[in-house]
Gaussian input, Z-matrix of N, CA and C with variables (Angstrom, degrees):
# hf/3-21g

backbone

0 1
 N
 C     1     B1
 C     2     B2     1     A1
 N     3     B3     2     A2     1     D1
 C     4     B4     3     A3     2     D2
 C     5     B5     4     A4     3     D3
 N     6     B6     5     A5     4     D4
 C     7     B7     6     A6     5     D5
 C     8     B8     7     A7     6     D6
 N     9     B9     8     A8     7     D7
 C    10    B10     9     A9     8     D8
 C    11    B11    10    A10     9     D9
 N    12    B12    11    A11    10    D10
 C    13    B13    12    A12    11    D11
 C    14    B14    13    A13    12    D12
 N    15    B15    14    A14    13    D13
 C    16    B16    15    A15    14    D14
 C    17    B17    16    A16    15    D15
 N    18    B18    17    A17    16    D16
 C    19    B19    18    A18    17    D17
 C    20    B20    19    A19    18    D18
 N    21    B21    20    A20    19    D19
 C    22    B22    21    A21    20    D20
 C    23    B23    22    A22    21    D21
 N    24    B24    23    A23    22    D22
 C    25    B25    24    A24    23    D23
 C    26    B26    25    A25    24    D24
 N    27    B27    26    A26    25    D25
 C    28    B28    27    A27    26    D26
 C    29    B29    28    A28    27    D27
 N    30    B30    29    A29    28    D28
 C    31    B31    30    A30    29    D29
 C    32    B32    31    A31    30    D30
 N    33    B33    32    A32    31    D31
 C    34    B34    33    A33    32    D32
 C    35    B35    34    A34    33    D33
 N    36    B36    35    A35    34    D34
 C    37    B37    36    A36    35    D35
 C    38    B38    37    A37    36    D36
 N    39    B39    38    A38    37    D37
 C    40    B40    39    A39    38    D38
 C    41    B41    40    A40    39    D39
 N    42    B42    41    A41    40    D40
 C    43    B43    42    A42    41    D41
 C    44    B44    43    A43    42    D42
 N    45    B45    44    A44    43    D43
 C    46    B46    45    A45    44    D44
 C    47    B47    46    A46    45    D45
 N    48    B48    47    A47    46    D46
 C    49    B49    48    A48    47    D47
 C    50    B50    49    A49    48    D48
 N    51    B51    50    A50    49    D49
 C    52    B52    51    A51    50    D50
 C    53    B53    52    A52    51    D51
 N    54    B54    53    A53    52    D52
 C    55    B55    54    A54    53    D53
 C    56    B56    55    A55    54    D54
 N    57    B57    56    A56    55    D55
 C    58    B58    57    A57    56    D56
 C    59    B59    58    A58    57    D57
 N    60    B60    59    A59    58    D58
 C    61    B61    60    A60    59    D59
 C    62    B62    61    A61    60    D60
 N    63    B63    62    A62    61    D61
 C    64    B64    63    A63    62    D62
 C    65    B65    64    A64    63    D63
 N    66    B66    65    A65    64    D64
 C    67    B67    66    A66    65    D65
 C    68    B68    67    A67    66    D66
 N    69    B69    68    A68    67    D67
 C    70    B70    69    A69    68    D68
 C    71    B71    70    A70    69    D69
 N    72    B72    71    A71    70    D70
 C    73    B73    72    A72    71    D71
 C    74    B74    73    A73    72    D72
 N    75    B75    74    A74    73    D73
 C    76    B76    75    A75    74    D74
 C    77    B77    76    A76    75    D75
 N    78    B78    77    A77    76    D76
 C    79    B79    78    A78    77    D77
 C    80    B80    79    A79    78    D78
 N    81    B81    80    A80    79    D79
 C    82    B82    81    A81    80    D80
 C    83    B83    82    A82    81    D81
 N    84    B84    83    A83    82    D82
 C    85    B85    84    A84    83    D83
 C    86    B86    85    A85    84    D84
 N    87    B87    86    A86    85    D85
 C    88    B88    87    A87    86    D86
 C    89    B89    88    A88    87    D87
 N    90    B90    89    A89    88    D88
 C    91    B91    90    A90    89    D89
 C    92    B92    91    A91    90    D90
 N    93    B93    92    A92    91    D91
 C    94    B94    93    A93    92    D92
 C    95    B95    94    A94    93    D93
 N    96    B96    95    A95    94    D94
 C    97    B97    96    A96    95    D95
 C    98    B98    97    A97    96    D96
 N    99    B99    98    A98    97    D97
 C   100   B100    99    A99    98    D98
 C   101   B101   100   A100    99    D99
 N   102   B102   101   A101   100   D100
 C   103   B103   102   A102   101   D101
 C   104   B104   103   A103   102   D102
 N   105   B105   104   A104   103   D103
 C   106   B106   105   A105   104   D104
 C   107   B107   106   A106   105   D105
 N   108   B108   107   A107   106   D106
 C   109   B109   108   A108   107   D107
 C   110   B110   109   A109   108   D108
 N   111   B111   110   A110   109   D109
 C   112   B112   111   A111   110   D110
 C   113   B113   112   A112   111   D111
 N   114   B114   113   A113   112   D112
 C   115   B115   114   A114   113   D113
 C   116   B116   115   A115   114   D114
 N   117   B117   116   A116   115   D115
 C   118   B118   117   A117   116   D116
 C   119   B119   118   A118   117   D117
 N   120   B120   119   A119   118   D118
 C   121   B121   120   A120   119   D119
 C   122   B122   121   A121   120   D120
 N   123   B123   122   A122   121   D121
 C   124   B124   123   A123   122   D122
 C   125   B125   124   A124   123   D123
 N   126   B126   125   A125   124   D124
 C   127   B127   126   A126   125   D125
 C   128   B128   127   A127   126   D126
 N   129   B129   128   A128   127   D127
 C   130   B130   129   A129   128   D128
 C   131   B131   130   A130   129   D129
 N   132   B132   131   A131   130   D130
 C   133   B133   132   A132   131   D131
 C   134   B134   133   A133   132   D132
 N   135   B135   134   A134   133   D133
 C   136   B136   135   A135   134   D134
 C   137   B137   136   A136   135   D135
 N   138   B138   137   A137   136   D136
 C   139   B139   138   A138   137   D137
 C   140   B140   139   A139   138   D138
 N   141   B141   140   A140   139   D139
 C   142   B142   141   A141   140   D140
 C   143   B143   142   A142   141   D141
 N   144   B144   143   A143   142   D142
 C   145   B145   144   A144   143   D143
 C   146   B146   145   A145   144   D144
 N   147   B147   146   A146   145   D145
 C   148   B148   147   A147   146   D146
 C   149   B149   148   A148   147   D147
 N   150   B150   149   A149   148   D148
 C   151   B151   150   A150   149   D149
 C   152   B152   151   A151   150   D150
 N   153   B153   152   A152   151   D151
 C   154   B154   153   A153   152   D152
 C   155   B155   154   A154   153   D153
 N   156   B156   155   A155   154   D154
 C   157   B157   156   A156   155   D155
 C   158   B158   157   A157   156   D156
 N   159   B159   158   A158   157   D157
 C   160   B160   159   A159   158   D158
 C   161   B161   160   A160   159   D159
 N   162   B162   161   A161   160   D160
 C   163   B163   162   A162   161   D161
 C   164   B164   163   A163   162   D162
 N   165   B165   164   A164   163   D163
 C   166   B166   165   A165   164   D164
 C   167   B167   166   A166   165   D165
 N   168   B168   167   A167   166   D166
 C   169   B169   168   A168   167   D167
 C   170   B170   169   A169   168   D168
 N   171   B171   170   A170   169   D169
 C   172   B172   171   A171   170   D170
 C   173   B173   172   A172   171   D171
 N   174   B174   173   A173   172   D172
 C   175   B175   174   A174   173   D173
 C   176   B176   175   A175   174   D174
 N   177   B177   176   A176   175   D175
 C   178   B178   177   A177   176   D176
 C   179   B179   178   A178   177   D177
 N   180   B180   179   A179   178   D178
 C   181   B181   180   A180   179   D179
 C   182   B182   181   A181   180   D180
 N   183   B183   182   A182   181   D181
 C   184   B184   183   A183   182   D182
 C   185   B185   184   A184   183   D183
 N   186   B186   185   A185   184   D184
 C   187   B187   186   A186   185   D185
 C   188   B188   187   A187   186   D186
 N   189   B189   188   A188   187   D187
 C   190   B190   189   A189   188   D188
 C   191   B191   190   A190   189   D189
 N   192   B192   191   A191   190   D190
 C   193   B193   192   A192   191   D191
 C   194   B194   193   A193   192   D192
 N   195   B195   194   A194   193   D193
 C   196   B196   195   A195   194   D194
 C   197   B197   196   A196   195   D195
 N   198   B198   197   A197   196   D196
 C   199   B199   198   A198   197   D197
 C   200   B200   199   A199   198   D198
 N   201   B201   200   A200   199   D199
 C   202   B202   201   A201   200   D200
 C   203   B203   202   A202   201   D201
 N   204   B204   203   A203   202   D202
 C   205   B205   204   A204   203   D203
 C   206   B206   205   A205   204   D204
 N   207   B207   206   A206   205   D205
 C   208   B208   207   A207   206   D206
 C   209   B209   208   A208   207   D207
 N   210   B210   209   A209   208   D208
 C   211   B211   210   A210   209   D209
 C   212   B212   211   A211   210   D210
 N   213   B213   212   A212   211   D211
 C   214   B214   213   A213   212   D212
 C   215   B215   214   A214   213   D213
 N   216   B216   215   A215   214   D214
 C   217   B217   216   A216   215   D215
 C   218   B218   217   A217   216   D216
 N   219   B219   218   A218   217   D217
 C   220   B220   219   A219   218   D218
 C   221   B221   220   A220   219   D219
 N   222   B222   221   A221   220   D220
 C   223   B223   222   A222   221   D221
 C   224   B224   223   A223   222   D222
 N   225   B225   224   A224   223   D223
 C   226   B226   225   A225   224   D224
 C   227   B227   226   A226   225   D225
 N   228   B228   227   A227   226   D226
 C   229   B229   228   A228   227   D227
 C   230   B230   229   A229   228   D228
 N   231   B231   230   A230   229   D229
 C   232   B232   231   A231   230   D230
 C   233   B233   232   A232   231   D231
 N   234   B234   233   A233   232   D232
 C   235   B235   234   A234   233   D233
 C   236   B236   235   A235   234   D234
 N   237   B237   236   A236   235   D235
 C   238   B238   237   A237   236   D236
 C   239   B239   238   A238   237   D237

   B1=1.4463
   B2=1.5277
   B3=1.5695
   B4=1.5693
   B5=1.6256
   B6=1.2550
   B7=1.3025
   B8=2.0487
   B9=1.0554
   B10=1.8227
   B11=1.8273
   B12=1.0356
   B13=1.6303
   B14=1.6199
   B15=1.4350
   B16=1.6013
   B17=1.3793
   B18=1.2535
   B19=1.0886
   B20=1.7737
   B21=1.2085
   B22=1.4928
   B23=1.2048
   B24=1.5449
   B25=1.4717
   B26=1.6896
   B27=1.3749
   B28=1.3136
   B29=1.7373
   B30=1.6008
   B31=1.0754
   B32=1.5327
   B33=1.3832
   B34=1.4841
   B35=2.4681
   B36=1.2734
   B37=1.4852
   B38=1.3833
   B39=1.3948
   B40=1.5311
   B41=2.5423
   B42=1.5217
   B43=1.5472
   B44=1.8639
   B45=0.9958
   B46=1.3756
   B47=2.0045
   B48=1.5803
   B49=1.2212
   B50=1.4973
   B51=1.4082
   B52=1.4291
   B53=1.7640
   B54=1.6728
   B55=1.1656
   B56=1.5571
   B57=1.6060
   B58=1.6016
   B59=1.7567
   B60=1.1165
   B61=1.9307
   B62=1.8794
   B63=1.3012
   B64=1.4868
   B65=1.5332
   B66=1.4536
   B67=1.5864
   B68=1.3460
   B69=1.7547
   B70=1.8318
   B71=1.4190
   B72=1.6304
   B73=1.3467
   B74=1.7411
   B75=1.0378
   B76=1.5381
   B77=1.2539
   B78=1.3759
   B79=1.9335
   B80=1.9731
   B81=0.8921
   B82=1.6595
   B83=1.5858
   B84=1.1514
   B85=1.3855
   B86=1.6801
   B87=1.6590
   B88=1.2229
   B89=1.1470
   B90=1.6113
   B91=0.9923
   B92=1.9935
   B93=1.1868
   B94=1.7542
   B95=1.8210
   B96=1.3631
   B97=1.2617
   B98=1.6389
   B99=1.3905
   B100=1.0861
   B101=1.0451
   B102=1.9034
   B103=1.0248
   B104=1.5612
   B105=1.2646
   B106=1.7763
   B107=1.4844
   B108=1.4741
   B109=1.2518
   B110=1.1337
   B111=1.3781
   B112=1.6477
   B113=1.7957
   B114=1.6373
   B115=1.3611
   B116=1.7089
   B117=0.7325
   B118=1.6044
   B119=1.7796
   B120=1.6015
   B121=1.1497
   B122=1.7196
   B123=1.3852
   B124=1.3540
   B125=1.8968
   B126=1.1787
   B127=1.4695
   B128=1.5370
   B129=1.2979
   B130=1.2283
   B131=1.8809
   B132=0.9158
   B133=1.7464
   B134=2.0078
   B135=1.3426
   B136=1.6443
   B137=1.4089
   B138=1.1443
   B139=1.6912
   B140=1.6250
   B141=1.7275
   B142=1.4758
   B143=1.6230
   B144=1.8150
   B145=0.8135
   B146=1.6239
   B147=1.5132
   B148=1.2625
   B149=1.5667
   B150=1.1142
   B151=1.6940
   B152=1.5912
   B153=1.3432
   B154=1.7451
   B155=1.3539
   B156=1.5757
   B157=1.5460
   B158=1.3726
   B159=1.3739
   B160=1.3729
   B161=1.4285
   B162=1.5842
   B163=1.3521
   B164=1.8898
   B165=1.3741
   B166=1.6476
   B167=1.4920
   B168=1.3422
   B169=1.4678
   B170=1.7399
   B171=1.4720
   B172=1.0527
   B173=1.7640
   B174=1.0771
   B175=1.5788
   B176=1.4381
   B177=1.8422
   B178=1.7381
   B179=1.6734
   B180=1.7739
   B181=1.2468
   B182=1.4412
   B183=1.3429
   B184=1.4530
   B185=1.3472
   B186=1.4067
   B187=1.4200
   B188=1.4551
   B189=1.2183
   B190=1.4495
   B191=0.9480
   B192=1.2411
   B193=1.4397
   B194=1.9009
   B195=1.5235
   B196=1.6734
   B197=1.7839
   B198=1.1885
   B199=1.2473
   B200=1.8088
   B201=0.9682
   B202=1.8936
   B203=1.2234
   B204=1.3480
   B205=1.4109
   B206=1.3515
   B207=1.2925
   B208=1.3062
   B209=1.3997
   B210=1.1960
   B211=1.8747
   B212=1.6582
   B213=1.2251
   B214=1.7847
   B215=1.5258
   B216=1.7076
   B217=1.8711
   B218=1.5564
   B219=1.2030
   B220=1.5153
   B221=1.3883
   B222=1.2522
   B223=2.0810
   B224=1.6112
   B225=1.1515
   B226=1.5407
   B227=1.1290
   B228=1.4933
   B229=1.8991
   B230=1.5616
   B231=1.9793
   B232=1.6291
   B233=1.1164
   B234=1.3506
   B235=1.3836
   B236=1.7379
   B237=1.2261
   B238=1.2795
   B239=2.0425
   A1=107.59
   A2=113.63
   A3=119.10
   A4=113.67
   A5=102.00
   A6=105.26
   A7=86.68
   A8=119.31
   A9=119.72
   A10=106.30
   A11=106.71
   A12=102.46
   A13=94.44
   A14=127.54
   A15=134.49
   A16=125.91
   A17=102.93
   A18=126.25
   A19=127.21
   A20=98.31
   A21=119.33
   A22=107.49
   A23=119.86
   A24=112.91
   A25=99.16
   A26=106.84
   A27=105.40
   A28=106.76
   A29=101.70
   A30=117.28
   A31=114.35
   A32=127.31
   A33=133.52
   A34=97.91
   A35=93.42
   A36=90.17
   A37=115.72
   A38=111.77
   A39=146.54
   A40=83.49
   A41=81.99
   A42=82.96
   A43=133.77
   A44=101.39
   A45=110.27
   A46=101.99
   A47=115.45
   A48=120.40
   A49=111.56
   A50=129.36
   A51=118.65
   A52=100.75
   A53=93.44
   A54=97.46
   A55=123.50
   A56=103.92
   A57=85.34
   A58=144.84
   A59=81.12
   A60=87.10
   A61=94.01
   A62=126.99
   A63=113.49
   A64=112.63
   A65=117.91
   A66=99.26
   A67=115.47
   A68=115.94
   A69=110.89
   A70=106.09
   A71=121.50
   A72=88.84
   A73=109.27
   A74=119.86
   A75=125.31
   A76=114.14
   A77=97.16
   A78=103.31
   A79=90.59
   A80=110.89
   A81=101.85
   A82=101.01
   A83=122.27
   A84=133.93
   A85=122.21
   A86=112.17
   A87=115.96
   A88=101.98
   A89=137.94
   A90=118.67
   A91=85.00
   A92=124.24
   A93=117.68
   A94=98.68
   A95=115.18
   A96=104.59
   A97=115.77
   A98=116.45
   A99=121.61
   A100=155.55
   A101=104.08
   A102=137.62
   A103=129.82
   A104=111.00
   A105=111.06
   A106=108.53
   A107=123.66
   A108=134.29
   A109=123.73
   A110=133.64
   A111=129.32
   A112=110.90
   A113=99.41
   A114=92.02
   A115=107.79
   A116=110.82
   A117=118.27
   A118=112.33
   A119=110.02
   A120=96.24
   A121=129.61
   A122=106.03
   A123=131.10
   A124=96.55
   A125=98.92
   A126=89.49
   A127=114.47
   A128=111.07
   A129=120.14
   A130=102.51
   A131=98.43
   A132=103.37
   A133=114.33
   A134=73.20
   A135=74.24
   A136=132.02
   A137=117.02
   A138=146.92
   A139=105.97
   A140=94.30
   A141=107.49
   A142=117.75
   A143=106.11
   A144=104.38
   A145=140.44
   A146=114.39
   A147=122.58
   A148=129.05
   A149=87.22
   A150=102.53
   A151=124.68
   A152=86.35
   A153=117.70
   A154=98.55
   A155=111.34
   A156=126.77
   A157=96.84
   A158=150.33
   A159=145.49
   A160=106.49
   A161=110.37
   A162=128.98
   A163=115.32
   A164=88.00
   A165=90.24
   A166=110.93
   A167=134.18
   A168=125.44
   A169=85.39
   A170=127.66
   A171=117.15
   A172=129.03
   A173=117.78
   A174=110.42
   A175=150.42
   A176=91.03
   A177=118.05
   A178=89.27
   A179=125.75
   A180=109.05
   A181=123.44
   A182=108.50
   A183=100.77
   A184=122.06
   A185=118.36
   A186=122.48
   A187=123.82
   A188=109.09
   A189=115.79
   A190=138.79
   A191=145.85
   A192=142.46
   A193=116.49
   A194=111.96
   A195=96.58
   A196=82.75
   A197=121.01
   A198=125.80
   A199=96.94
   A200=123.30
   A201=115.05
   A202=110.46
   A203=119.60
   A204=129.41
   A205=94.36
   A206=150.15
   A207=149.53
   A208=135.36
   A209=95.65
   A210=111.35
   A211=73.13
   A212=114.17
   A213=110.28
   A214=113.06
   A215=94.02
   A216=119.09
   A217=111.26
   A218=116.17
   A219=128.92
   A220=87.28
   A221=115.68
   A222=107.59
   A223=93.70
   A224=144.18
   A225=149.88
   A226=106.18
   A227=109.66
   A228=108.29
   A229=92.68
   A230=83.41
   A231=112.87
   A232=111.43
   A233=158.61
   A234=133.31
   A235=108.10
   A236=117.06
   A237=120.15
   A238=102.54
   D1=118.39
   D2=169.20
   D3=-59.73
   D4=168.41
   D5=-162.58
   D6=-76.71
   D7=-40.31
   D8=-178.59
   D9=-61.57
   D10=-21.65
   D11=-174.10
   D12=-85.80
   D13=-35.92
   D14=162.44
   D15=-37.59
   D16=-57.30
   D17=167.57
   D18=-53.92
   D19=-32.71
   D20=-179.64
   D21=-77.84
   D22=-37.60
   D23=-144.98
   D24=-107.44
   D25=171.96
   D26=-157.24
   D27=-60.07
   D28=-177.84
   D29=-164.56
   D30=-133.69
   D31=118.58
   D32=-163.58
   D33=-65.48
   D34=141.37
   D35=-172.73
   D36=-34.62
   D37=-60.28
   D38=-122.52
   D39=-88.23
   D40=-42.88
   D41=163.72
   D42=-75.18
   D43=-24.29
   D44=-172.47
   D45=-90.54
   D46=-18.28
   D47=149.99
   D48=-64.97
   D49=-32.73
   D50=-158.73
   D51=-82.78
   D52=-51.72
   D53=174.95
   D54=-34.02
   D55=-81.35
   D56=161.44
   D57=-73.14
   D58=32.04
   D59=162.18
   D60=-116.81
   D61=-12.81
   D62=159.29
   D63=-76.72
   D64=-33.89
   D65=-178.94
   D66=-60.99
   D67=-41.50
   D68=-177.22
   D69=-83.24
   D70=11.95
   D71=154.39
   D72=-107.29
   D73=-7.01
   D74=155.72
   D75=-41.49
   D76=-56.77
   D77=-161.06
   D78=-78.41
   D79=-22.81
   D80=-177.30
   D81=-69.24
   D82=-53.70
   D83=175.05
   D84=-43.35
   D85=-40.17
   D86=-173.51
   D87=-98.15
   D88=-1.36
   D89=-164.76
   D90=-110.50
   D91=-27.20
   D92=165.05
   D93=-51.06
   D94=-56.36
   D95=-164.23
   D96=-68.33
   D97=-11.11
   D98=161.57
   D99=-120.39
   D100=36.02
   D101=164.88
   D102=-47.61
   D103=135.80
   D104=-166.66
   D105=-90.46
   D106=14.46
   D107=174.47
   D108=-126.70
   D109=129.61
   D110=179.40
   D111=-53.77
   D112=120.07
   D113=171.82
   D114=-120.42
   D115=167.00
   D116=174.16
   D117=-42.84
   D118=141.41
   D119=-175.07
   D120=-72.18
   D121=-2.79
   D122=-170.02
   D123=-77.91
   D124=-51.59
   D125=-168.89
   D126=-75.02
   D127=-19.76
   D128=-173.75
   D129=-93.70
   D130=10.20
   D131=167.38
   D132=-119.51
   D133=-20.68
   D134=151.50
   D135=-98.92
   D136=-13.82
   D137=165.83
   D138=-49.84
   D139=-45.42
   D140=-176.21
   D141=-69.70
   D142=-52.33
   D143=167.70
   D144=-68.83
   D145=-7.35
   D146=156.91
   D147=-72.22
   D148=-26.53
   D149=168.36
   D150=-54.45
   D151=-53.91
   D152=-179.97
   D153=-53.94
   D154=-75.50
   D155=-155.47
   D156=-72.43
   D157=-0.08
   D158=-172.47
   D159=-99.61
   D160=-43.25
   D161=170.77
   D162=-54.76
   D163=-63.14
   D164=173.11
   D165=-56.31
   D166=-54.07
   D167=-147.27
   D168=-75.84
   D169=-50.37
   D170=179.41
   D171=-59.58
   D172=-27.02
   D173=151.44
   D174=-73.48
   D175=-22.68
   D176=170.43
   D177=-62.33
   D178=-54.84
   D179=-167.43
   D180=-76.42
   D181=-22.34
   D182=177.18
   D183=-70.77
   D184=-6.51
   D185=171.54
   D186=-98.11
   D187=6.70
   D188=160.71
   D189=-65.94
   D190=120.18
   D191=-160.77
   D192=-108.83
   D193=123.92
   D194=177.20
   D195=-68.03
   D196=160.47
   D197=159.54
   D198=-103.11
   D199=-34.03
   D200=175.10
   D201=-53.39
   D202=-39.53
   D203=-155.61
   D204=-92.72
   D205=-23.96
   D206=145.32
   D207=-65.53
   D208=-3.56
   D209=-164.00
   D210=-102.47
   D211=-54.54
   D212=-154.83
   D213=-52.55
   D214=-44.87
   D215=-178.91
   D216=-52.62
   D217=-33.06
   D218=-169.99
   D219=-81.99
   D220=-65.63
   D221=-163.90
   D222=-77.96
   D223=20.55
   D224=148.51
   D225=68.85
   D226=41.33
   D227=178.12
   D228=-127.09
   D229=136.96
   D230=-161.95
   D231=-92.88
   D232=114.27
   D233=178.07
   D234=-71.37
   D235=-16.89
   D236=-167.49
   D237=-67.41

């Protein structure tokens, strides 16, 4: 499995919560680093590092795969 077919395929709950708790800490991060006011260099190095770590946790999860939830899709049974 390519990393784009990963990406495609479903996503376990508990990840698709993490994921988006990595985008708002991304967007918390880019929005310190792109603040229209001088802030201290401390916070703005943590700005950085929220940036970083928001980015990663949110791509580690989007590449997670339920493998049940794909096994089911293939033999075409819906729980819905």
């Amino acid at each position: 499995m390519n990393v784009v077919e990963r990406a495609q395929a479903p996503t376990p709950k508990f990840f698709k919560v993490l994921r988006n708790i990595g985008i708002v800490v991304a967007t918390i991060g880019g929005a310190i680093l792109t603040a229209p006011v001088a802030l201290p260099a401390a916070i703005v190095t943590v700005g950085g590092y929220l940036a970083v770590a928001g980015g990663v946790i949110s791509a580690i999860s989007q590449v997670t795969v339920d493998d049940k939830q794909l096994k089911k899709d293939a033999e075409g049974v819906n729980d819905e």
